[in-house]
TORKOL-4160 file (C-alpha; in steps of 0.2 Angstrom, whole numbers, padded with zeros to 4 digits, m for minus):
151
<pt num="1" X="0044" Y="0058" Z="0064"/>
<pt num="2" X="0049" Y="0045" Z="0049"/>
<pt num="3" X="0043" Y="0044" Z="0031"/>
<pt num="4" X="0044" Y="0037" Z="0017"/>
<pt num="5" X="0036" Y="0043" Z="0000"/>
<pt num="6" X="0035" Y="0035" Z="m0016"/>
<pt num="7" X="0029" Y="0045" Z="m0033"/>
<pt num="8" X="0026" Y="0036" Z="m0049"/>
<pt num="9" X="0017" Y="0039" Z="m0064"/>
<pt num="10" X="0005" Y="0026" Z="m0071"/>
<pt num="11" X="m0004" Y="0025" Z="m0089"/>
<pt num="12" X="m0020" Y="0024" Z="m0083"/>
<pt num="13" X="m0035" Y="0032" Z="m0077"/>
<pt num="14" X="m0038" Y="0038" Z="m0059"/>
<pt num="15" X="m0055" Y="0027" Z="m0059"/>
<pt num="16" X="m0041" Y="0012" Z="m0064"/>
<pt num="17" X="m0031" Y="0014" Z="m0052"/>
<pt num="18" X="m0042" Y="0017" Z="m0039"/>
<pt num="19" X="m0050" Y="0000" Z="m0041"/>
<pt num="20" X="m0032" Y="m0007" Z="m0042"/>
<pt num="21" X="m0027" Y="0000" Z="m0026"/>
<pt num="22" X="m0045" Y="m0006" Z="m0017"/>
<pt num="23" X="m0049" Y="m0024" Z="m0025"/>
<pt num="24" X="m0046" Y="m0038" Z="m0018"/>
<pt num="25" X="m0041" Y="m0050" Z="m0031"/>
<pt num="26" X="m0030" Y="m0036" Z="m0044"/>
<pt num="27" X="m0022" Y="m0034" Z="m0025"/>
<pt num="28" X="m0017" Y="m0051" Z="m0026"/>
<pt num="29" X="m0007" Y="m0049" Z="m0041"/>
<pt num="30" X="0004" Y="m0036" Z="m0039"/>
<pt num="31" X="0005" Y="m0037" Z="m0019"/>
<pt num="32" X="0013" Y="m0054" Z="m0021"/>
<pt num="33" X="m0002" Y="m0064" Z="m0016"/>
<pt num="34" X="m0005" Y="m0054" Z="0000"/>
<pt num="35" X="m0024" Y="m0044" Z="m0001"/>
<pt num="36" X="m0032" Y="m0031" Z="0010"/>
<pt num="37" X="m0050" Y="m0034" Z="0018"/>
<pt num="38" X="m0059" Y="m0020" Z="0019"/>
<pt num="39" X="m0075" Y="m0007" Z="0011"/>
<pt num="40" X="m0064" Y="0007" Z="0008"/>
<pt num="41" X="m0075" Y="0020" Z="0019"/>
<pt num="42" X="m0069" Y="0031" Z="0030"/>
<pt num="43" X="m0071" Y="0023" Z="0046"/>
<pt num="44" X="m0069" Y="0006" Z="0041"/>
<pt num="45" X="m0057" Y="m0007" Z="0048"/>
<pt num="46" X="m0044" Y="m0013" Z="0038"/>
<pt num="47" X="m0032" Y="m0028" Z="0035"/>
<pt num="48" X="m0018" Y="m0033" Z="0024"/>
<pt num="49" X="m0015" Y="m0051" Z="0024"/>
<pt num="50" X="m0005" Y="m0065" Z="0019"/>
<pt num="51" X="m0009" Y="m0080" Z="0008"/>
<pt num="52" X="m0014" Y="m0092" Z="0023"/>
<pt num="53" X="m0022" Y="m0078" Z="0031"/>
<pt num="54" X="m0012" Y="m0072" Z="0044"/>
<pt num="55" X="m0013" Y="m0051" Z="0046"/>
<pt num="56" X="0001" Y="m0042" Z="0044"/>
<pt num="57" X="m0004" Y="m0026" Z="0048"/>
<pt num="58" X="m0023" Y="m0021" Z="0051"/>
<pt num="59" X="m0032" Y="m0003" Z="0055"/>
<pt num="60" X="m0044" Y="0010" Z="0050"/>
<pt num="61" X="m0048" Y="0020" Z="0036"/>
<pt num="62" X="m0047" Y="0038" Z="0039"/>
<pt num="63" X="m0051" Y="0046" Z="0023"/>
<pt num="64" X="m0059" Y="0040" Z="0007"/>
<pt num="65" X="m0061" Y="0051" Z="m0008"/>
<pt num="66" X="m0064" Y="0038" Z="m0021"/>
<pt num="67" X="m0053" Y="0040" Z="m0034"/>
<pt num="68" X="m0042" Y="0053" Z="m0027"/>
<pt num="69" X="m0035" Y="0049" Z="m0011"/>
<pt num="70" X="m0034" Y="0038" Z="0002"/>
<pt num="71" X="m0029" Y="0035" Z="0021"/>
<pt num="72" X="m0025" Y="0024" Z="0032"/>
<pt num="73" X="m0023" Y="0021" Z="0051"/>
<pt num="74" X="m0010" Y="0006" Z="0049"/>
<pt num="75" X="m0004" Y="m0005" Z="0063"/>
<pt num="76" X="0009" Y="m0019" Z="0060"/>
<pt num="77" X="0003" Y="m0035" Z="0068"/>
<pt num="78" X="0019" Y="m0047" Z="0065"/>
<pt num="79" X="0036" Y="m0042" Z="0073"/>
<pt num="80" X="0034" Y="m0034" Z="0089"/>
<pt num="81" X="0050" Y="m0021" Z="0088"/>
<pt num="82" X="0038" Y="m0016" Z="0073"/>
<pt num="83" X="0023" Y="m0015" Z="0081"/>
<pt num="84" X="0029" Y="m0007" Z="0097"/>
<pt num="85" X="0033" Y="0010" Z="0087"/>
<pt num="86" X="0012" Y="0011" Z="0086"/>
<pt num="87" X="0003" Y="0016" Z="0073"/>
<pt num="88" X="0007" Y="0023" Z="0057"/>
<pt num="89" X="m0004" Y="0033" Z="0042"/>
<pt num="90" X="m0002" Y="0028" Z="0021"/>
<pt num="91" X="m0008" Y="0043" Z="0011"/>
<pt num="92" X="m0012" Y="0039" Z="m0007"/>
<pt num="93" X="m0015" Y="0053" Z="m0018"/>
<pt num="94" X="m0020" Y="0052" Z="m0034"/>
<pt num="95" X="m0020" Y="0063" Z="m0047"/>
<pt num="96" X="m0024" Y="0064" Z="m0068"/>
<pt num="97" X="m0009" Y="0070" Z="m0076"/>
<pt num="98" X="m0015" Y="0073" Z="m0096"/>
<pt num="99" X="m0013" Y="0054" Z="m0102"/>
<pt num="100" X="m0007" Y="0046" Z="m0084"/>
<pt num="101" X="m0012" Y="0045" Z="m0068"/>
<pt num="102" X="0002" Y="0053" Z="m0053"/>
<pt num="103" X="0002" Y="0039" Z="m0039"/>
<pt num="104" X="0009" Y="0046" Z="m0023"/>
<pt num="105" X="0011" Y="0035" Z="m0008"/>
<pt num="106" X="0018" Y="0045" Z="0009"/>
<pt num="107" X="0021" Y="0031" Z="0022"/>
<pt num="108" X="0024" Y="0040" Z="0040"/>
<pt num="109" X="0024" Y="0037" Z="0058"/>
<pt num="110" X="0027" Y="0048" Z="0074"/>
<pt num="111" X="0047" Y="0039" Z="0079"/>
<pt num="112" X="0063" Y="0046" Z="0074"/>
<pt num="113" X="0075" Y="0032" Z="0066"/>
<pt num="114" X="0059" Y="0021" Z="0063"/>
<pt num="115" X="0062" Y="0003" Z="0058"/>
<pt num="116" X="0043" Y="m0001" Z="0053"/>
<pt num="117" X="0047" Y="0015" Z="0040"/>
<pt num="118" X="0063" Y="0007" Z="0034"/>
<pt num="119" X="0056" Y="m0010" Z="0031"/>
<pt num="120" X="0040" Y="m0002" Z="0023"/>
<pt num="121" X="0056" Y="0007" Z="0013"/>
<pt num="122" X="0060" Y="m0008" Z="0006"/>
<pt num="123" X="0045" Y="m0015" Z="0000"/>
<pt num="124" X="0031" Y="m0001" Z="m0006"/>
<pt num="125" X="0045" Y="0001" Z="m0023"/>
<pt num="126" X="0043" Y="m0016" Z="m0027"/>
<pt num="127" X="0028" Y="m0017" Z="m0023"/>
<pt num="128" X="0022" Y="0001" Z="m0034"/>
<pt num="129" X="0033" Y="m0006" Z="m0047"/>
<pt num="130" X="0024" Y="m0020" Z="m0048"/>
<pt num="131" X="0008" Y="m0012" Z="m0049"/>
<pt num="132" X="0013" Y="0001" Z="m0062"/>
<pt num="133" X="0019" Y="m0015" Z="m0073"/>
<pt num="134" X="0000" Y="m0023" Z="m0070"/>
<pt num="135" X="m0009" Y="m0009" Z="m0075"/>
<pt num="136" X="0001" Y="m0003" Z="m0091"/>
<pt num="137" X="0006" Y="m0019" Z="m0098"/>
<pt num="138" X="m0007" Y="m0035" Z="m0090"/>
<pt num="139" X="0008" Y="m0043" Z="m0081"/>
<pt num="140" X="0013" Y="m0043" Z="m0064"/>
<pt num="141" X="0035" Y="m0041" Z="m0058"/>
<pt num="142" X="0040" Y="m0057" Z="m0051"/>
<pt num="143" X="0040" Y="m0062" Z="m0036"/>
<pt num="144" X="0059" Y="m0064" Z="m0035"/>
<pt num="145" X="0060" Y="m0045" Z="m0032"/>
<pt num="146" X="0049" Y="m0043" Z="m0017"/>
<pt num="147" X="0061" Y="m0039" Z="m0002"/>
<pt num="148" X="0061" Y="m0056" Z="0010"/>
<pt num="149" X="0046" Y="m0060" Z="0020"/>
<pt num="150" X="0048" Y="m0057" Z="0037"/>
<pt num="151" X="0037" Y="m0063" Z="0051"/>
């Protein structure tokens, strides 16, 4: 097994970031202009897409708890060593910490030495960071420090 897990702590409200991590257009901002298509209930397919609308990765939603946690059955569509490891799982936990909100993000796929884990390695920090700057401040990171697009 590979994982990667990402904890951060946000000033906001679970309900907040709840919506921040499900809605299509906040995704937009902090995921660099790529979204996720989906309804968020357990069962439910999902996407993650690219501007022009090419799916990255796609899958099924294995737990909702609206606003305290989340999985995901997630399949990289793009670069076939990637998507030849299988399917991964993306836990986000939530949790009210007095005047923040605990984010906890545990990326992990059945293969030792994963390469789909090490590129996700790269990208959920920025990505989290990015979110974390939206939520407490209105504004976005850059897109200059989003890893390189591959695919």
């Amino acid at each position: 097994m590979s994982q990667f897990v990402y904890v951060t702590y946000i000033r906001t409200t679970p309900k907040k970031l709840w919506h921040a991590l499900t809605d299509t257009e906040f995704q937009r901002k902090y995921w660099f202009g790529m979204h996720q298509e989906c309804d968020w209930t357990k069962g439910s397919s999902w996407k993650m897409l690219f501007e022009d609308g090419r799916v990255a990765d796609a899958g099924t939603i294995l737990e909702s708890d609206p606003p305290h946690r989340l999985v995901i059955q997630w399949q990289h569509e793009l670069m076939s060593e990637l998507k030849a490891e299988g399917v991964s799982r993306c836990t986000y936990e939530i949790e009210a910490t007095g005047s923040a909100t605990k984010l906890t993000v545990t990326h992990v796929i059945d293969a030792e030495g994963s390469k789909f884990i090490a590129a996700v390695s790269g990208g959920w920090p920025s990505i989290l960071s990015s979110l974390k700057s939206l939520l407490e401040t209105g504004e976005a990171m850059p897109a200059d420090i989003r890893p390189p697009k591959k695919g």
